[in-house]
Structures are given as structure tokens and as C-alpha cells.
C-alpha positions as a Markdown table, in Angstrom:
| # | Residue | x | y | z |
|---|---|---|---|---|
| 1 | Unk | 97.3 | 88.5 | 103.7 |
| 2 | Unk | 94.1 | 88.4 | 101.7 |
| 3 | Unk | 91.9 | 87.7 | 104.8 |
| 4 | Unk | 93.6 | 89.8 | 106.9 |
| 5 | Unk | 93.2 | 92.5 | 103.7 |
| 6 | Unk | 89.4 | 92.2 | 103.5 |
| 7 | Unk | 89.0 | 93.2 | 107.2 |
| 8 | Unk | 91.7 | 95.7 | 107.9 |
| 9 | Unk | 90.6 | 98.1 | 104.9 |
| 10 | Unk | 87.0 | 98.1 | 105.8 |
| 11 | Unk | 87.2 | 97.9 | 109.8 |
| 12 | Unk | 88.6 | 100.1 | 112.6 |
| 13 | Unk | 90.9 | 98.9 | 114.9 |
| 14 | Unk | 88.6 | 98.3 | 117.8 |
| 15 | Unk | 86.2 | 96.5 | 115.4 |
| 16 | Unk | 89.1 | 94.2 | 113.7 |
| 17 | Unk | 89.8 | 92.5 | 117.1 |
| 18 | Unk | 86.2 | 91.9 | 118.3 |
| 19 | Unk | 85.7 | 90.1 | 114.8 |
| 20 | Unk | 88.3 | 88.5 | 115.1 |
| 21 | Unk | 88.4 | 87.5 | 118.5 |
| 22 | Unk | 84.5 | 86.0 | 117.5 |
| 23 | Unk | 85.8 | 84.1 | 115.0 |
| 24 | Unk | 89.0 | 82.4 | 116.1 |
| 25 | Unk | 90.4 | 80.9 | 119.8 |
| 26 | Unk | 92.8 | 83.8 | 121.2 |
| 27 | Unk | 95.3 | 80.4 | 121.2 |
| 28 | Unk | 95.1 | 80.6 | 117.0 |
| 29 | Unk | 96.2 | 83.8 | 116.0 |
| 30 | Unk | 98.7 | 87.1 | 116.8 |
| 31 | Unk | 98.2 | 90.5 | 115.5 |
| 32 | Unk | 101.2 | 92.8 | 115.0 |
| 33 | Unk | 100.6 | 96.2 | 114.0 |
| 34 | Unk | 103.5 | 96.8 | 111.2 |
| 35 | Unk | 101.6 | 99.9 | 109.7 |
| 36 | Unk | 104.4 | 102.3 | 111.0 |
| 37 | Unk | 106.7 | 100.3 | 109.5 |
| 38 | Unk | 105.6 | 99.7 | 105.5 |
| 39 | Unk | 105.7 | 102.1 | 102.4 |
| 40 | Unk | 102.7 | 101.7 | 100.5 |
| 41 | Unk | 102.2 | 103.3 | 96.7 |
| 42 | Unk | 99.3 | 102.9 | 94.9 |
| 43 | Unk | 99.3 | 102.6 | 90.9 |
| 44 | Unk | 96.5 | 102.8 | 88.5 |
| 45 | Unk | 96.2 | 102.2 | 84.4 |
| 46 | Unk | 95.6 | 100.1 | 82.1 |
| 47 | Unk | 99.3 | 99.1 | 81.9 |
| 48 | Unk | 99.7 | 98.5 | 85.7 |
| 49 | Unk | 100.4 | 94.9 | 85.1 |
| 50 | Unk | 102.9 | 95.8 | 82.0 |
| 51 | Unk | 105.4 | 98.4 | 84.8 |
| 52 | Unk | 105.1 | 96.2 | 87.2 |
| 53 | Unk | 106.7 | 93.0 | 85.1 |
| 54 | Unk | 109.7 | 95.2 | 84.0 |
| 55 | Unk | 111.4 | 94.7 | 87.8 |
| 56 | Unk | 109.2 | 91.2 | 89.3 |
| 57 | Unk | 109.6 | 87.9 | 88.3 |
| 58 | Unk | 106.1 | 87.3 | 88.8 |
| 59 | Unk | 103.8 | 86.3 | 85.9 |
| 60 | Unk | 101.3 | 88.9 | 86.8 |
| 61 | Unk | 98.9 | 87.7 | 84.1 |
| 62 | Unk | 97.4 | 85.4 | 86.4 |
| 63 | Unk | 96.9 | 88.1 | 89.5 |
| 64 | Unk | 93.1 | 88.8 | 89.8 |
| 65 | Unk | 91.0 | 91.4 | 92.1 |
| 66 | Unk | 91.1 | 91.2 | 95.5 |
| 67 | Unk | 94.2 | 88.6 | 95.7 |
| 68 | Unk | 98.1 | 89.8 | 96.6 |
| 69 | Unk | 101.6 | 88.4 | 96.0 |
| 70 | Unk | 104.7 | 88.3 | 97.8 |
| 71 | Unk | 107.6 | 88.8 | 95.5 |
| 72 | Unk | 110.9 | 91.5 | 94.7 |
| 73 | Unk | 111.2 | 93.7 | 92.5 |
| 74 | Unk | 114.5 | 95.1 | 91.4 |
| 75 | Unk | 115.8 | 93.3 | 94.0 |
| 76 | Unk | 113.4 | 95.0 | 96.8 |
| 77 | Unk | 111.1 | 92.8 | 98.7 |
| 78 | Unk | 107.3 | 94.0 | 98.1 |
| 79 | Unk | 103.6 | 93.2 | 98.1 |
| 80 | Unk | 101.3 | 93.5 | 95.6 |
| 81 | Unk | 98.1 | 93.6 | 96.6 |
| 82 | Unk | 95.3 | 93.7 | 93.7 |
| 83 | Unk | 92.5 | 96.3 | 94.4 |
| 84 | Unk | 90.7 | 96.3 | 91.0 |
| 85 | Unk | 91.1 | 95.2 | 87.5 |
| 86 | Unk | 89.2 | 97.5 | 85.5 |
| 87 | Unk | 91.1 | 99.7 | 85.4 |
| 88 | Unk | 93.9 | 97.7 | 86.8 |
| 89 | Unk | 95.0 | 99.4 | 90.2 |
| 90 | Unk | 97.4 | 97.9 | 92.9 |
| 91 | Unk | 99.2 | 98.6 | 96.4 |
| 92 | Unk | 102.5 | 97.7 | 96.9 |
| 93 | Unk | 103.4 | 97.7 | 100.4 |
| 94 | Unk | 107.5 | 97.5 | 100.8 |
| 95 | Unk | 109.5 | 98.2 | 104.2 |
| 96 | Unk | 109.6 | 101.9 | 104.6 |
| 97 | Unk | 113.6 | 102.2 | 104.3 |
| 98 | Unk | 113.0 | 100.5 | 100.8 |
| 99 | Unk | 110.3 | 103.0 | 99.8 |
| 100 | Unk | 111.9 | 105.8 | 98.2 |
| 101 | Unk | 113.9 | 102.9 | 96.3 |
| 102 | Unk | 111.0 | 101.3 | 95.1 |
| 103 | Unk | 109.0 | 104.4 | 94.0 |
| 104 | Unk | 111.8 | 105.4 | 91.7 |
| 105 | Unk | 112.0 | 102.0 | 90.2 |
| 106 | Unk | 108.3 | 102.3 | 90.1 |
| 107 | Unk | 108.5 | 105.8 | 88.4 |
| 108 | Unk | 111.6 | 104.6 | 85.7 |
| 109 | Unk | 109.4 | 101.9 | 84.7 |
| 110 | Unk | 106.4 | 104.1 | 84.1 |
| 111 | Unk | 107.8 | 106.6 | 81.5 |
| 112 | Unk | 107.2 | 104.8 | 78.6 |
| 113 | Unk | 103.7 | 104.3 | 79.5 |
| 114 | Unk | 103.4 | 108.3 | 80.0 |
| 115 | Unk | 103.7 | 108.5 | 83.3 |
| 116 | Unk | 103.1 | 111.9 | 85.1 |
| 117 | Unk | 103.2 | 112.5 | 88.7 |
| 118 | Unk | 100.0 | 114.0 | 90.4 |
């Protein structure tokens, strides 16, 4: 995920495959295009890491910038992917039927911290 991260959130399509298609053998990799397919919710504070242990096993004091995790939370199958760390911000990517699921788990875990929806 994090290669694949770097390049698909800086490249267009087009320009994904010609990189890659410079810098592997067409024998070495497969692309599937699972965007239609994925939730993704992006959260933001300085208390990111502090929601998002309430409902994942995960010991997210070790997650740094730029690196992502496989995990569940509250029983739902997610990535986290770290975008920054100061302040903390993350995307968490789930199936799409899990999505509404997620956001309110997301949302219940965030009240004590203030949340407020934009």
C-alpha cells in the first residue's frame, strides 16, 4: 500500500501506468482499480490517534507519516493510512457497504474529544 500510496495521490491515471510499466516487467505486477468500491473518511486533530484506539487493536503509537495499517475496527475491516503527524491527520479507507458503519463509530468515538461535524 505505501508504494502504491505515494504514486496514486500525486499521479493521474495515464501517468501511474507509464511509471510503472518503466519500473517493473508487465510479468511482476496487476493493477485493479478498487476506487468505486472503498469509503474513505479523513480525520484530523491532535487526538486522531486517541479515537482511533477506542475501536482498533492496533498500537497506533508507533504509526508515523506517510506509512498505513491494515487492521478492524469495531469489528469492520479498514485502512489507515497516515497523511501527517502534525497535526495528526489520517484516511481510513473501508469497503463502501461498511462506510456509513464506520463513520458513526468514527463519529461516537469522537464526542469526547469535541467533535463537530463540518
Amino acid at each position: 500500500m505505501e508504494w502504491t500510496k505515494k504514486l496514486a495521490f500525486g499521479l493521474k491515471k495515464k501517468d501511474l501506468l507509464t511509471n510503472i510499466l518503466q519500473n517493473f516487467k508487465e510479468t511482476d505486477f496487476a493493477i485493479t482499480d478498487l476506487s468505486h468500491s472503498k469509503a474513505i473518511i479523513e480525520i484530523e486533530g491532535q487526538e486522531v490517534k486517541e479515537v482511533l484506539k477506542k475501536g482498533c487493536p492496533f498500537n497506533f503509537n508507533i504509526l508515523e507519516k506517510n506509512k498505513s495499517i491494515n487492521s478492524t475496527y469495531n469489528g469492520i475491516a479498514f485502512t489507515v493510512d497516515m497523511i501527517d503527524d502534525n497535526p495528526d491527520k489520517v484516511r481510513l479507507f473501508a469497503l463502501r457497504s461498511f462506510g456509513e458503519s464506520l463513520y458513526h463509530s468514527i463519529t461516537d468515538a469522537s464526542l469526547e474529544f469535541g467533535y463537530k461535524s463540518l
